[in-house]
C-alpha positions in Angstrom: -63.1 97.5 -13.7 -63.1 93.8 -12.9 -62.5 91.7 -16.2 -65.5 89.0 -15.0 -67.7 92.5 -14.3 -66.5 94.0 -17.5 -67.4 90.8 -19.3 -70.9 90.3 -17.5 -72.4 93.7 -17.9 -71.5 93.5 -22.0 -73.3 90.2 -22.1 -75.9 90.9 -20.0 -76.2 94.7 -22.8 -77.3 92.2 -25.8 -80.7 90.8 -26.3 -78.5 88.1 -29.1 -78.6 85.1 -27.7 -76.4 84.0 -30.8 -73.8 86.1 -29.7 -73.4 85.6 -26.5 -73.2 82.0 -27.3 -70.5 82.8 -29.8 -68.7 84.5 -27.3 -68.8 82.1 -24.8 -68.1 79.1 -27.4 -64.7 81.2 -28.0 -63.7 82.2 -24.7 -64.3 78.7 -23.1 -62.8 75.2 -24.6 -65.3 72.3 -25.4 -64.9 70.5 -22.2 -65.4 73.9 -19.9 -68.6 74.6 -22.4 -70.0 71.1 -21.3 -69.5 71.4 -17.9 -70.9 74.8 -17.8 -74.2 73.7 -19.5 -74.0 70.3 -17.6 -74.2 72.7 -14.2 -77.3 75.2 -15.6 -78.8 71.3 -16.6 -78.3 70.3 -12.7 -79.7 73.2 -11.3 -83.0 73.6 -13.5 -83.6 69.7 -12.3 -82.9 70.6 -8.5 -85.3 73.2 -9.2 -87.6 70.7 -10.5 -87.5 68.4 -7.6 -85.2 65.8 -9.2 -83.1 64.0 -6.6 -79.4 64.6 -6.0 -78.4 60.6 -6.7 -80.9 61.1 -9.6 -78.7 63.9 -11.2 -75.8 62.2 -10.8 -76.5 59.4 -12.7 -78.8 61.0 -15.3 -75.9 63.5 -15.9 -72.6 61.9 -15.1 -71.9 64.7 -12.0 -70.5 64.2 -8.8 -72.6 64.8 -5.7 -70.1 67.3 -5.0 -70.8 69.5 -7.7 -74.5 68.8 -7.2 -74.5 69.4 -3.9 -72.8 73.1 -4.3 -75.3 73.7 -7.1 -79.1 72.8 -4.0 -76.6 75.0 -1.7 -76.2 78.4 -4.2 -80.4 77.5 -4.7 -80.7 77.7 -1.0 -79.4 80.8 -0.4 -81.8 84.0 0.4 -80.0 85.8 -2.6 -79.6 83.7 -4.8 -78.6 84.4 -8.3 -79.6 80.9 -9.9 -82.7 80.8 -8.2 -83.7 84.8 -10.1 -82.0 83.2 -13.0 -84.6 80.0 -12.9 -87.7 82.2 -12.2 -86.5 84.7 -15.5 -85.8 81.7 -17.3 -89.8 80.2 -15.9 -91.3 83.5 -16.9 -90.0 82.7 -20.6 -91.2 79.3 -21.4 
């Protein structure tokens, strides 16, 4: 089995969100952690109708990265847009 599927279907198994974190706090370094949140930040204010230029500046990101984040969004299939509607039905 692929390590990344292996990895995924174990995380995606607990309802700990303390672990999970813990897991990924170990597995990534601080600077990977920050990106990675910086990126789910990004994409819930695309969602929201924030402007690209906007992100940018409110979170220090290159258009590039922003612009591949409204892309994934964009997509019939995408897996960030299910993740932003769980993560609506939540709040």
């Amino acid at each position: 089995m692929n390590p990344l599927t292996e990895l995924s279907r174990l995380l995606a198994s607990t309802t700990d969100a303390t672990l999970v974190e813990a897991v990924l706090a170990a597995l990534l370094t601080p600077s990977e952690a920050h990106d990675l949140s910086a990126r789910w930040e990004l994409v819930k204010r695309l969602d929201q109708g924030a402007t690209q230029r906007q992100i940018a500046t409110d979170l220090g990101l290159s258009l590039c990265k922003i612009t591949r984040g409204s892309r994934e969004l964009k997509k019939p299939d995408s897996a960030l847009k299910t993740l932003l509607n769980l993560h609506q039905r939540k709040l």
